[in-house]
N, C-alpha and C positions, 0 to 999 in steps of 0.2 A: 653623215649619210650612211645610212648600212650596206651589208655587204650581199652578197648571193648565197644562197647555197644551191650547189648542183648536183642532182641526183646521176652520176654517170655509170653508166652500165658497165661491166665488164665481163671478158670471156668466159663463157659455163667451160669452155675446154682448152679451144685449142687459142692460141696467141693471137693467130694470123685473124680475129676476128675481130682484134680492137677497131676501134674505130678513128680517124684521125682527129676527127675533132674532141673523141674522149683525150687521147693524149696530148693534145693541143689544153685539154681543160685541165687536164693533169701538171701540165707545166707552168700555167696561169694564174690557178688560184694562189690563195698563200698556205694554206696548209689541206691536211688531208684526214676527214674523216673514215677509218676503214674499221668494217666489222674482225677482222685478222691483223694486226700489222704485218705478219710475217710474209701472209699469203702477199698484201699486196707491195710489200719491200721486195719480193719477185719480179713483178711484174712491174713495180718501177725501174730496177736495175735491167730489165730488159730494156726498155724506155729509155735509159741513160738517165734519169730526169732523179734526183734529190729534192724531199721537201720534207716542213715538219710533219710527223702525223698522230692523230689521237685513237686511243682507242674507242671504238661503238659498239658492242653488243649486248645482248640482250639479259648481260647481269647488271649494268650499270648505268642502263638508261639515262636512268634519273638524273644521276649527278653528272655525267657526260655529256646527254643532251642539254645542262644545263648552263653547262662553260662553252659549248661549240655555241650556241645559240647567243650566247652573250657577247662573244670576239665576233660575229658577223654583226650585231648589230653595232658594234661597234665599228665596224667601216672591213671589217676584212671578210675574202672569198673563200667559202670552204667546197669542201670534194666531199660529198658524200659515196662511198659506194663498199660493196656484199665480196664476198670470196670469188663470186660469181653470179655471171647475169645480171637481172636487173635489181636494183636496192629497190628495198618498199614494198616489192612484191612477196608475203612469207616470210618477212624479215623484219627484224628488230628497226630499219628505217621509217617503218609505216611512222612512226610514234612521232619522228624528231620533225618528218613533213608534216605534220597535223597542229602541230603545236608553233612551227616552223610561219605557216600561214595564219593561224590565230594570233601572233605578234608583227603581224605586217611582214614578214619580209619575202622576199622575193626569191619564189625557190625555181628552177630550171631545169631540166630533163634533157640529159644528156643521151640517147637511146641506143638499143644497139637488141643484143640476144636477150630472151627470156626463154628457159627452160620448158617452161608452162606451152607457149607458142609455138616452140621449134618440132618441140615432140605431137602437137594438135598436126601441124601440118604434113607431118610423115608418115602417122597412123595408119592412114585407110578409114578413118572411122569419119564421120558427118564432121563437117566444122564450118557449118552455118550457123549452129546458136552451140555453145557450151559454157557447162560450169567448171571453176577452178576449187579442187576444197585443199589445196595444198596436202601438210602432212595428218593423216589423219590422229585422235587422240590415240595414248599410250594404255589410257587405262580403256580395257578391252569392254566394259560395260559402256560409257561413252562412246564407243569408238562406235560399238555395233546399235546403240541408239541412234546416232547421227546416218549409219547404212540403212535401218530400218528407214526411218526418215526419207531416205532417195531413191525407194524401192520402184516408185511412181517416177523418178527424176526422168524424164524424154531427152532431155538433150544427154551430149555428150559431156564424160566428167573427167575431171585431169586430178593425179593423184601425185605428190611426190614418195617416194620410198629408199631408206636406206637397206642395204642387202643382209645385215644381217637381223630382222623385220620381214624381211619379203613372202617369206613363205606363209605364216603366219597370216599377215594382209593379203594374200589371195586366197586363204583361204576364208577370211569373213567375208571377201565380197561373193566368193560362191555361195557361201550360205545365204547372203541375202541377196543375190540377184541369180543364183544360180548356174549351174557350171558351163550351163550352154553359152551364156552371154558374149559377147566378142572383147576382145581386151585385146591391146597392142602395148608389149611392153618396150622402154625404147632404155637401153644401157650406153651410159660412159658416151653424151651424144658431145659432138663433134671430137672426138680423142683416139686413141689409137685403135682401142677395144671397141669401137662404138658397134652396138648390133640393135635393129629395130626388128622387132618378131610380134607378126599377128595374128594371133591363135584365139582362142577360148581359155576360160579360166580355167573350166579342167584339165586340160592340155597341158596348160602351163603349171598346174600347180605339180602333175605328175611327171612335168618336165626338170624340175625344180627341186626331184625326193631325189632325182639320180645325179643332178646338175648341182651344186654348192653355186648360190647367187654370189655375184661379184660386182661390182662398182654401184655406181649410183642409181637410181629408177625413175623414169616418168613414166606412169602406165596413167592410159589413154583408154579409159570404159566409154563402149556403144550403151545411148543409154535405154530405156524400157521402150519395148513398142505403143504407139499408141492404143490405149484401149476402144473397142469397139463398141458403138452405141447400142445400146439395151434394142431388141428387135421383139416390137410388140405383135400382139396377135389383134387380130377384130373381137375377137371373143374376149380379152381380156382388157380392151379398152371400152366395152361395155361393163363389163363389171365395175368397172371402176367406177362409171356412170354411176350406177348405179348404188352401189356405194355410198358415192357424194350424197347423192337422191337420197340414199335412205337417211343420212345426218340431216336433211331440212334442208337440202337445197331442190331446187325447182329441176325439173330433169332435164329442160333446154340449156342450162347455165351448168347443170352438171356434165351431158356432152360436149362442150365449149371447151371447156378443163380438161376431159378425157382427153377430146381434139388433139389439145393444146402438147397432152404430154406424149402421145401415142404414136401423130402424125396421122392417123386418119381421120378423114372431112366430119363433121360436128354431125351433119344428113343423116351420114351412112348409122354412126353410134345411135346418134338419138330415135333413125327408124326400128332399126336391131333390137332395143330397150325397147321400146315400145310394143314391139311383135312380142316378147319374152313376158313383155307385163300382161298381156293377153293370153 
């Protein structure tokens, strides 16, 4: 019979955020996948708890993922988890759960903090609907296609950023969303430094030429206002009519369509048209 794998969260900061049943899973399984060993040989010896552990990140996938996956289905429990937060999310674990579940086995979610969520909820900004794009690309032509691309985005969008990177990334999204926009940048969250500040991207980027950025980033974009529907006139949803009219449609069927696209009654267009053709 095989084993589990369990994706278990761990603190983006501060300790006191573990969760007991992560350390309960931590003491359980039989070994331990971690994208750091080092980081998480910390955070075990906090724990008291010794176990084996393998490396997982995102140079070794392959062959890594390919031996953890093989000892679980061989009957034993592994730990999957990140430096911090939650694995899978922006992380080299998306991979080993996808493949994880396409050979049967039974993978678990051991939950706690995600970066992405912590900072949504502090912001100030909407977080009824949002998007996550984690880090954005390195090469700056991709980087600013993909901004272009979310120029229209409405909901709200969550960004990771490392500080020396920051300035740089506020200022492509002024360029393509502009310096008014609202942004909440949230540093070094739950830690000693932690600061959540919500300004504007010009603000911040001129806060930023006199400031040297420091620790880690989740900045948290308001995203575009809704755009407002086209406000037609009577005079030019006749035209239209007409228009159609002139290409061979019948001029009842061509008011119908103006109607349709205008908002005003088919009557009002089609007697207007009428009066005009006279």
């Amino acid at each position: 019979m095989s084993g589990t794998l369990y994706i278990v969260a761990t603190p983006i900061g501060n300790l006191g955020d573990l969760t007991p049943r992560a350390a309960q899973t931590f003491e359980e399984v039989d070994f331990i996948a971690a994208e750091d060993t080092r980081v998480t040989l910390k955070l075990l010896n906090h724990l008291g708890i010794k176990k084996p552990m393998i490396s997982y990140y995102e140079h070794n996938l392959k062959e890594k993922g390919k031996q953890i996956l093989q000892r679980i289905a061989q009957g034993e429990n592994c730990a999957l988890c990140s430096d911090a937060g939650m694995p899978a999310i922006s992380d080299p674990g998306e991979l080993i759960v996808t493949d994880a579940l396409a050979q049967g086995i039974r993978v678990v979610p051991i939950p706690a903090a995600s970066a992405a969520v912590t900072a949504l909820a502090v912001s100030g900004q909407p977080t009824g609907r949002f998007v996550f794009e984690g880090f954005l690309a390195v090469n700056r032509r991709s980087r600013m296609q993909r901004l272009e691309e979310m120029k229209t985005e409405q909901r709200t969008m969550i960004f990771y950023e490392a500080p020396h990177k920051l300035r740089t990334t506020l200022a492509d999204l002024a360029q393509a969303f502009g310096e008014e926009r609202s942004i909440t940048l949230c540093r070094e969250l739950t830690k000693l430094h932690e600061t959540i500040t919500k300004t504007t991207l010009g603000e911040a980027i001129r806060w930023h030429e006199e400031n040297a950025p420091r620790g880690e980033y989740v900045l948290v974009v308001a995203g575009a206002e809704p755009t407002q529907p086209e406000q037609w006139t009577l005079e030019q949803a006749v035209q239209l009519a007409q228009s159609l009219a002139a290409g061979g449609q019948k001029l009842s069927a061509a008011a119908k369509e103006a109607a349709a696209a205008s908002g005003f009654s088919k009557s009002e267009i089609y007697k207007m048209a009428l009066e005009q053709q006279e």
